[in-house]
C-alpha positions as CSV (number, residue, x, y, z in Angstrom):
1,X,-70.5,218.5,1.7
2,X,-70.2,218.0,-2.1
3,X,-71.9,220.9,-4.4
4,X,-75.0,219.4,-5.4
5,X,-76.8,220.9,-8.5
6,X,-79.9,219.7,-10.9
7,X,-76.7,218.5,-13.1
8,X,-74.5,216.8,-10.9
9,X,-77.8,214.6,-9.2
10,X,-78.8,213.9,-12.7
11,X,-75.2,212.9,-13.5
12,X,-75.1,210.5,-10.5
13,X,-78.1,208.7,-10.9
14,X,-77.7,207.8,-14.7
15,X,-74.0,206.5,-13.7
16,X,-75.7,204.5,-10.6
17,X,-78.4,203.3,-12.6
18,X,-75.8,202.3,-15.7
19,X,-73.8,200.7,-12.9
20,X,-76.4,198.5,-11.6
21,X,-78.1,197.6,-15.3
22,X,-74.5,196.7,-16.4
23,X,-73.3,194.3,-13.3
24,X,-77.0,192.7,-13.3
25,X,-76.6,192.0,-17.1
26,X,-73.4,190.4,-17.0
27,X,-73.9,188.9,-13.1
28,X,-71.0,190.4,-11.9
29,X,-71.2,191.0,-8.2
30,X,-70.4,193.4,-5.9
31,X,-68.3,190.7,-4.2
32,X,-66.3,189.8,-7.0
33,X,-65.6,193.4,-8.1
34,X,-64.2,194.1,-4.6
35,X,-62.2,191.0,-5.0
36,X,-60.5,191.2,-8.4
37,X,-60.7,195.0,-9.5
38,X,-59.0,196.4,-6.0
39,X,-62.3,198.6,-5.2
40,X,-64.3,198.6,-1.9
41,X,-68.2,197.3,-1.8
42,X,-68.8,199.6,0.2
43,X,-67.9,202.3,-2.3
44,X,-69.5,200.5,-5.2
45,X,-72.9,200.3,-3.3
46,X,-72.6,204.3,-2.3
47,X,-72.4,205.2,-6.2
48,X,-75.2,202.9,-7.1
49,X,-77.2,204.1,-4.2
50,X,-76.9,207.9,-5.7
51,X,-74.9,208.7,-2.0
52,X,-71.9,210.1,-3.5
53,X,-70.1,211.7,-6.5
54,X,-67.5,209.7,-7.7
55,X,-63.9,210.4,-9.9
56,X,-62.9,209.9,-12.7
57,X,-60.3,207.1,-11.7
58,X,-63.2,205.4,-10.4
59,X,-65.4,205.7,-13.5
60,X,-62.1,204.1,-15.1
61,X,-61.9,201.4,-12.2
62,X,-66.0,200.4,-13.1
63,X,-65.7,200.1,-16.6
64,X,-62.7,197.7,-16.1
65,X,-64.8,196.2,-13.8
66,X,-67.6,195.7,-16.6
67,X,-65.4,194.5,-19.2
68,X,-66.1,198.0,-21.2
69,X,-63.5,200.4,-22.4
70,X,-63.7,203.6,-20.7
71,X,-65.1,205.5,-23.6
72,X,-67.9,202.9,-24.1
73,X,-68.4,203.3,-20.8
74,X,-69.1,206.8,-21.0
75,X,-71.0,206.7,-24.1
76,X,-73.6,204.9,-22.8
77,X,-74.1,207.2,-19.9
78,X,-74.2,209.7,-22.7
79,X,-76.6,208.3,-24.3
80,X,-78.7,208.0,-21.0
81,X,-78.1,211.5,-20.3
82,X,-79.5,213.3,-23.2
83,X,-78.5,215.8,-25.5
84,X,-77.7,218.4,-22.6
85,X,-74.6,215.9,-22.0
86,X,-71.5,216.3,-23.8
87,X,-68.7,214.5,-22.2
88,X,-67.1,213.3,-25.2
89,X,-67.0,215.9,-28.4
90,X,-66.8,214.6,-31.2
């Protein structure tokens, strides 16, 4: 069982909302990521469904998948996370 804190939920429902709000905006689907980006629907669907915590590589794999840069990527789920977020320092 994965260590689950206020943090780490809050964490994986910004990056399954972002991951939704992204593929809906540029009508990618879950389908077509599974096909061209090497990554499982069924693992897509568990991140955006807040089931489980995913890794970096995979962040990396999503953003591909999104046609974002990985740091773009991540600065918008800083952005969505607040000010108690840093992921990025700058």
């Amino acid at each position: 069982m994965q260590h689950k804190t206020d943090k780490t939920l809050q964490i994986r429902k910004i990056l399954a909302e972002t991951c939704r709000e992204l593929r809906s905006n540029i009508g990618v689907s879950c389908n077509r990521i599974e096909d061209e980006y090497d990554f499982s629907k069924g693992a897509l669907n568990r991140i955006e469904n807040c089931i489980v915590d995913c890794k970096f590589i995979t962040v990396w794999k999503i953003s591909e998948a999104m046609g974002l840069k990985l740091s773009d990527f991540v600065k918008i789920l800083e952005e969505k996370l607040g000010d108690d977020f840093k992921i990025i320092e700058e």
